[in-house]
DSSP file (Angstrom, degrees, kcal/mol; ACC not computed):
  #  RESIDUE AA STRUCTURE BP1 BP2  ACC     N-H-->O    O-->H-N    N-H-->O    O-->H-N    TCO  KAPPA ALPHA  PHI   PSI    X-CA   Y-CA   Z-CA
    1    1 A X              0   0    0      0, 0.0     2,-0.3     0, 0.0     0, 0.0   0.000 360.0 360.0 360.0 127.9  -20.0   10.4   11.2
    2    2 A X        -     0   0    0      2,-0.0     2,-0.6     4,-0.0     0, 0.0  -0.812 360.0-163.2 -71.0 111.0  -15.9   11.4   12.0
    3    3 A X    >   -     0   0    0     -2,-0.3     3,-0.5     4,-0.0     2,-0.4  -0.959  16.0-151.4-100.4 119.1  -13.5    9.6   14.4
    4    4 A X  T 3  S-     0   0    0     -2,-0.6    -2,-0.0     1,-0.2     0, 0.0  -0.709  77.5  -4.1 -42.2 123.9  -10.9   11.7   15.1
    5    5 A X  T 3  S+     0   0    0     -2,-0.4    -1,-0.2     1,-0.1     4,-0.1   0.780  75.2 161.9  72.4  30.0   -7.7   10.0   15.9
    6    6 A X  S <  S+     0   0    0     -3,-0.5     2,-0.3     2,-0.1    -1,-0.1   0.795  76.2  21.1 -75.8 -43.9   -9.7    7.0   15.5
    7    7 A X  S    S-     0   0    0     -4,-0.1    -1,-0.0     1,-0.0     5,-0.0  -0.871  97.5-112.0-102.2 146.0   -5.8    5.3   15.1
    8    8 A X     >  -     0   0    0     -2,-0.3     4,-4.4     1,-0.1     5,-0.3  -0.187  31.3-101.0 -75.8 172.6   -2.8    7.1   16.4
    9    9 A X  H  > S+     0   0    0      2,-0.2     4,-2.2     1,-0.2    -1,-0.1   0.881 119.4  48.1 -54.8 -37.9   -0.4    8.4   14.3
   10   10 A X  H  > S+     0   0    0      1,-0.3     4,-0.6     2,-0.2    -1,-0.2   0.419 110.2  46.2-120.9  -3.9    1.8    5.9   14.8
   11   11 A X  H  > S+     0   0    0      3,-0.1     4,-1.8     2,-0.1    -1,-0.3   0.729 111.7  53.6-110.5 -21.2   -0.4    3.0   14.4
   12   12 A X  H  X S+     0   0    0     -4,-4.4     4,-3.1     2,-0.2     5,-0.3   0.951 107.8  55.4 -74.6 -51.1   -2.1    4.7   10.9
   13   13 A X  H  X S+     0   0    0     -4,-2.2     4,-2.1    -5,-0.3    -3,-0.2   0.911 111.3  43.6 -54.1 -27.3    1.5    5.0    9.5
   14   14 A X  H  X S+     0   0    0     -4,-0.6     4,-2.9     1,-0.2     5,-0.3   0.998 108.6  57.9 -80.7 -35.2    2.0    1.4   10.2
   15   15 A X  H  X S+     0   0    0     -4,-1.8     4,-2.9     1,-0.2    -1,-0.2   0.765 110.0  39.5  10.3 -72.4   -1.0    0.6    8.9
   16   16 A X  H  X S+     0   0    0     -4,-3.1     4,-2.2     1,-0.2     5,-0.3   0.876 111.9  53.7 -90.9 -32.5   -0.5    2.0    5.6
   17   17 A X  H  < S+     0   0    0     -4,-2.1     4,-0.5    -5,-0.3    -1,-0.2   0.658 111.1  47.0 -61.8 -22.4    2.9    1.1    5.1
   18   18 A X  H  X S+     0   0    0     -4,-2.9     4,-5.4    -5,-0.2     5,-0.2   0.906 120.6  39.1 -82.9 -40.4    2.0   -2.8    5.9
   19   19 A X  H  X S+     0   0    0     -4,-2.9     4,-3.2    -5,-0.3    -2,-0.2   0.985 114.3  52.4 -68.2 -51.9   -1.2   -2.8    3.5
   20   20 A X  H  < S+     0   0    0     -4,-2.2     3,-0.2     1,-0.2    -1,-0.2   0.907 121.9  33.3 -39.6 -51.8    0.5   -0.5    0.6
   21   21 A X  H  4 S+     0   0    0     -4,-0.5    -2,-0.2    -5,-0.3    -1,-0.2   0.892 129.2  36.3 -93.0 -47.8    3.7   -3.0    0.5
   22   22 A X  H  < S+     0   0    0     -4,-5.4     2,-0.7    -5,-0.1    -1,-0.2   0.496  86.6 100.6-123.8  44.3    1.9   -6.0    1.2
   23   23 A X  S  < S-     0   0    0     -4,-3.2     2,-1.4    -3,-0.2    -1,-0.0  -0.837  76.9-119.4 -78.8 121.4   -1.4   -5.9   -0.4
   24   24 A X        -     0   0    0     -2,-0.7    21,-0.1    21,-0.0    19,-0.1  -0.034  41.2-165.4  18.0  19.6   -1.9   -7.9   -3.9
   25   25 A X        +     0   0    0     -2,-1.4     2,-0.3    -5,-0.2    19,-0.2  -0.185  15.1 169.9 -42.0 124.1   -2.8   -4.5   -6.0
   26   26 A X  E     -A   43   0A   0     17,-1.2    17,-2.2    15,-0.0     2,-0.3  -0.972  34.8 -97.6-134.0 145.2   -4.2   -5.4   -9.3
   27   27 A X  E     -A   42   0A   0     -2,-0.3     2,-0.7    15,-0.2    15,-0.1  -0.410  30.9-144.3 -79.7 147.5   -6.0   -3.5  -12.0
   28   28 A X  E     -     0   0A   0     13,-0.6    11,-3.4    -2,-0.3    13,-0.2  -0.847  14.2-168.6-102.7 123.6   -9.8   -3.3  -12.4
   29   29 A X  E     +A   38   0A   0     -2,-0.7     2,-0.2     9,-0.2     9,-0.2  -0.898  14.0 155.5-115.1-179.7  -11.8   -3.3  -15.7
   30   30 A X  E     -A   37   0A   0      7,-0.8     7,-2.6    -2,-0.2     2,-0.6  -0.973  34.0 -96.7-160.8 151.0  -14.9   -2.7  -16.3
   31   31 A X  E     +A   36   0A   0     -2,-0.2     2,-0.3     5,-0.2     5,-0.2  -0.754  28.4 160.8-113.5 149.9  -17.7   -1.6  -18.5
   32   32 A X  S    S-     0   0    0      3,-1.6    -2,-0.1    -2,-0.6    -1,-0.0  -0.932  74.5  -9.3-152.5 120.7  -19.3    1.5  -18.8
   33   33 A X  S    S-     0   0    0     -2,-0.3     3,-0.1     1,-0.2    -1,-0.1   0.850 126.5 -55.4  55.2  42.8  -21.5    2.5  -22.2
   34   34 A X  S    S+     0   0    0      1,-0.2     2,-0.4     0, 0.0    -1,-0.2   0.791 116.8 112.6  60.9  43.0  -20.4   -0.5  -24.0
   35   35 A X        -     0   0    0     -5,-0.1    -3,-1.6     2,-0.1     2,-0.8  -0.970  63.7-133.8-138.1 143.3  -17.0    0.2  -23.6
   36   36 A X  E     +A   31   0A   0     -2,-0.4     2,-0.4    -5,-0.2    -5,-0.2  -0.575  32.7 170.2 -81.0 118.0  -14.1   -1.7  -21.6
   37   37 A X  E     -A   30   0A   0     -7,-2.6    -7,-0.8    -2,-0.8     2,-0.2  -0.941  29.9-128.7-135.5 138.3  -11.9    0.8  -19.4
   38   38 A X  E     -A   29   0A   0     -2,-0.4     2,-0.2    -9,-0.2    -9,-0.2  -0.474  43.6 -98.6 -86.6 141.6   -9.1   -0.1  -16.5
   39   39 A X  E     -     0   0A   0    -11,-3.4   -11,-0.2    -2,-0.2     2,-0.2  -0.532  23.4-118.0 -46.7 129.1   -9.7    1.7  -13.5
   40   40 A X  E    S+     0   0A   0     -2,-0.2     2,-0.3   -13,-0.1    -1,-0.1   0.115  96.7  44.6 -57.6  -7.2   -7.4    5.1  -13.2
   41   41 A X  E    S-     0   0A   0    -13,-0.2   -13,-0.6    -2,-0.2     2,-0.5  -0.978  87.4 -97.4-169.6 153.0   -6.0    3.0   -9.7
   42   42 A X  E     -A   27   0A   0     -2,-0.3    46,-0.7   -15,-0.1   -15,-0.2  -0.626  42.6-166.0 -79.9  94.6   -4.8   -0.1   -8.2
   43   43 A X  E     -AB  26  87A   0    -17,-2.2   -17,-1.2    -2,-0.5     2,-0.2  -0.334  15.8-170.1 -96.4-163.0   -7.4   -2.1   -6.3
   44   44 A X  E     - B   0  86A   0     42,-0.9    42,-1.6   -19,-0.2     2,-0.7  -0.790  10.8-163.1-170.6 115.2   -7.6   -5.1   -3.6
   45   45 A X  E     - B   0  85A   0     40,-0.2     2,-0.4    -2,-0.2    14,-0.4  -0.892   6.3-175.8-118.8 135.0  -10.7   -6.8   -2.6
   46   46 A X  E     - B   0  84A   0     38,-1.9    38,-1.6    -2,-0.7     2,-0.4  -0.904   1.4-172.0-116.3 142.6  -11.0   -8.8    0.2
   47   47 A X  E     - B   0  83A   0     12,-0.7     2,-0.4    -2,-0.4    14,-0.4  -0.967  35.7-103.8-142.7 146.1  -14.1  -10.9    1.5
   48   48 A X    >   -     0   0    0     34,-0.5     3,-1.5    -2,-0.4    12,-0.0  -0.640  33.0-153.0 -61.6 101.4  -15.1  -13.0    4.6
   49   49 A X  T 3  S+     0   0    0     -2,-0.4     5,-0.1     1,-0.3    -1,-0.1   0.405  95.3  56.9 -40.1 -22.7  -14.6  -16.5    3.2
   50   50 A X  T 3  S+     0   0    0      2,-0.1     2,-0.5     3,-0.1    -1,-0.3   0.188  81.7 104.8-114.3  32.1  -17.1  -17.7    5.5
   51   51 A X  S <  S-     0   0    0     -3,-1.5    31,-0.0    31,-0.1    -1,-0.0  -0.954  90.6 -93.0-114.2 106.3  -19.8  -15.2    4.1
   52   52 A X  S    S+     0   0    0     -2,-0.5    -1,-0.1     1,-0.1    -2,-0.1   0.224 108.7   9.0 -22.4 134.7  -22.6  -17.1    1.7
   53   53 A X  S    S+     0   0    0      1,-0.2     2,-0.5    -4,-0.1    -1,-0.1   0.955  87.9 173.2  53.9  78.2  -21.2  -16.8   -2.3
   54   54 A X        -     0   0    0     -5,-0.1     2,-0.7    -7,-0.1    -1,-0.2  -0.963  43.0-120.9 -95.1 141.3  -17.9  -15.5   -1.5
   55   55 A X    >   -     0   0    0     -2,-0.5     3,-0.7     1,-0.2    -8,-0.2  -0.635  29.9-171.1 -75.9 124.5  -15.8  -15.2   -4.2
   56   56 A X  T 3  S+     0   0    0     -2,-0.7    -1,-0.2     1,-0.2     4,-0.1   0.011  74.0  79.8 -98.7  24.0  -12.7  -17.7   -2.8
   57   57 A X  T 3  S+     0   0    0      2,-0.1     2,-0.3     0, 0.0    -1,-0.2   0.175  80.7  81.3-117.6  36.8  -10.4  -16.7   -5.7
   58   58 A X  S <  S-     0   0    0     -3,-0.7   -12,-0.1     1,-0.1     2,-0.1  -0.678  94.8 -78.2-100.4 164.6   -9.5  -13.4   -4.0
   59   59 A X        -     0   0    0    -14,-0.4   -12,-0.7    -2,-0.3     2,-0.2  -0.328  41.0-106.3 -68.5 143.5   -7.1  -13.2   -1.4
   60   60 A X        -     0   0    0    -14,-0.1    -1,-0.1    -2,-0.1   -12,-0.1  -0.345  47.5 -94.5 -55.5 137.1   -7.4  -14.1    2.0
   61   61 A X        -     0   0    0    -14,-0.4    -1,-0.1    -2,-0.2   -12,-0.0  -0.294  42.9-119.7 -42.3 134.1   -7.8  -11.0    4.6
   62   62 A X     >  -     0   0    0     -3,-0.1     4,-1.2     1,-0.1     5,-0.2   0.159  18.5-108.2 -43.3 178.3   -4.7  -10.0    6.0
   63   63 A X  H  > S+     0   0    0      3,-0.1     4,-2.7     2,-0.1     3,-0.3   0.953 125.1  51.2 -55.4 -71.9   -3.8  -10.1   10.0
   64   64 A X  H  4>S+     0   0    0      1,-0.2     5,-2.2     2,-0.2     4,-0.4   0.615 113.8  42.6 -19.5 -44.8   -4.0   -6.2    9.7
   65   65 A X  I  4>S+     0   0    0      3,-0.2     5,-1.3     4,-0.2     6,-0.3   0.978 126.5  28.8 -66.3 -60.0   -7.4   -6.4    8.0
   66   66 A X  I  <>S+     0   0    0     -4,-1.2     5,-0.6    -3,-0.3     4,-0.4   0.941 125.0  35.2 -71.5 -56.4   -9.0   -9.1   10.2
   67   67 A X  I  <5S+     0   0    0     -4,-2.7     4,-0.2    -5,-0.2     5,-0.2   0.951 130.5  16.9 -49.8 -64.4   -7.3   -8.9   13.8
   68   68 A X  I  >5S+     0   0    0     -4,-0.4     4,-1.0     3,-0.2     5,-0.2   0.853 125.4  31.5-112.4 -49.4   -6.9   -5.5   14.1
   69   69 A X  I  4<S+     0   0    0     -5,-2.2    -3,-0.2    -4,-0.2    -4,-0.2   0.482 121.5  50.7 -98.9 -15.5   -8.6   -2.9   11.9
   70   70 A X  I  ><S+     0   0    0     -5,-1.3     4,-3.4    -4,-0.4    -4,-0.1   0.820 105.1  46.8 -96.0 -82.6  -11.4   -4.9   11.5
   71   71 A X  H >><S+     0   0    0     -5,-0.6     3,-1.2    -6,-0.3     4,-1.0   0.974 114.0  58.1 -51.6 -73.3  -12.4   -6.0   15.0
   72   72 A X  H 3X S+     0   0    0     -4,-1.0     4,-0.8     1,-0.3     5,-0.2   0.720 109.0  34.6 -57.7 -18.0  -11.9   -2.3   15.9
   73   73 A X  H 3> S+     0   0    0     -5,-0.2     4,-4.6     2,-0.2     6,-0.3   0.944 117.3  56.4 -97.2 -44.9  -14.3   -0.5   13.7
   74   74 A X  H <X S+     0   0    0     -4,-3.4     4,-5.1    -3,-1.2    -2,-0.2   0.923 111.3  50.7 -56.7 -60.9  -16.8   -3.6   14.0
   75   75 A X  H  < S+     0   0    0     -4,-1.0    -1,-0.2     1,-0.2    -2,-0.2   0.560 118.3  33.4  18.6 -69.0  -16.3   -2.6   17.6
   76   76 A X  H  < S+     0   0    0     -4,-0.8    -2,-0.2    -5,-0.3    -1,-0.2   0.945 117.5  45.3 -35.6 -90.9  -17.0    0.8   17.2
   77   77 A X  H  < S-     0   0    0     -4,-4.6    -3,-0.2    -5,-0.2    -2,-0.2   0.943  94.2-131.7 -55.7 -49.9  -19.6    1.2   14.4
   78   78 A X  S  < S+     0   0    0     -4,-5.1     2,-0.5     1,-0.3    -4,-0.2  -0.122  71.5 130.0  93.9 -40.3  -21.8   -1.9   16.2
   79   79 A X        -     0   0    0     -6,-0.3     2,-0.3    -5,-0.2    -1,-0.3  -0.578  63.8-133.7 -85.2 115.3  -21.7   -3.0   12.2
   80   80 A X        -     0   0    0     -2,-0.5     2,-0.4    -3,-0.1    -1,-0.0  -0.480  22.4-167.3 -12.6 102.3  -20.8   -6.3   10.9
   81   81 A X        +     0   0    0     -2,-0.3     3,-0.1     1,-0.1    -7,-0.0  -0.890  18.1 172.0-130.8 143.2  -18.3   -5.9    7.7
   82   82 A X        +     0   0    0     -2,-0.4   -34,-0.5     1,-0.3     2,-0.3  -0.141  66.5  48.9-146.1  39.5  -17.7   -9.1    5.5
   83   83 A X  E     -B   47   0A   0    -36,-0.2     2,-0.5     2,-0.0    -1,-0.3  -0.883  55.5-164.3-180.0 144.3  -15.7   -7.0    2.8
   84   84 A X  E     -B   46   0A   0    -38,-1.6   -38,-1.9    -2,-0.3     2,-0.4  -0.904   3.5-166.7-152.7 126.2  -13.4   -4.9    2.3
   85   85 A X  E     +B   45   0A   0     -2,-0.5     2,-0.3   -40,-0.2   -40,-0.2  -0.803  18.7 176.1 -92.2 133.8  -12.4   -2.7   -0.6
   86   86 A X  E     +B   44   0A   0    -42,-1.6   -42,-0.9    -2,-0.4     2,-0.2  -0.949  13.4 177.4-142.5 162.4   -8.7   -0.7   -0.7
   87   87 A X  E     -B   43   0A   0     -2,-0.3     2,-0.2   -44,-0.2   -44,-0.1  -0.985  38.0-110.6-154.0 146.0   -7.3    1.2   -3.1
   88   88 A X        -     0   0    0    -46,-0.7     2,-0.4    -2,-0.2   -46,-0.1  -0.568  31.3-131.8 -85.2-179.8   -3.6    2.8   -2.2
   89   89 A X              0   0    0     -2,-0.2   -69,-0.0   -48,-0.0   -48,-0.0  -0.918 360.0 360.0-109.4 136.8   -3.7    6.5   -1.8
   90   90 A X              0   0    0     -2,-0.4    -2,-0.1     0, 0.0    -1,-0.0   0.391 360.0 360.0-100.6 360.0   -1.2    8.6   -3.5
């Protein structure tokens, strides 16, 4: 499924400009075929603290995340989200 324009323009640029600058970015490894290798990119995971076995030594959600991008897609879809994966985009 597609939303067009799902955010304006002017609300995706801020968007990306609050989460790029103040998301946490850190590298992920990982194993694959008995070998350790860092991820090619800069992740951020975030998780609903109040969601059974959340990992609490991640970061809290942002405003952005929680208030606003959040509500609105939950909103939307009809779906429940209690995670959220970012990675920045080049």
């Amino acid at each position: 499924m597609r939303y067009d324009n799902f955010f304006t323009k002017e609300e995706s640029d801020q968007y990306y400009t609050t989460l790029l600058n103040n998301t946490p970015w850190q590298e992920y490894v990982m194993e694959i075929y008995d070998k350790t290798v860092t991820v090619p990119r800069m992740i951020s995971w975030y998780e609903d603290r109040n969601n059974p076995g959340a990992d609490l030594t991640q970061p809290d959600c942002t405003p952005e995340l929680l208030s606003i991008i959040r509500e609105r897609v939950e909103k939307e879809t009809k779906i429940k989200f209690n995670s959220v994966f970012t990675k920045p985009v080049p």
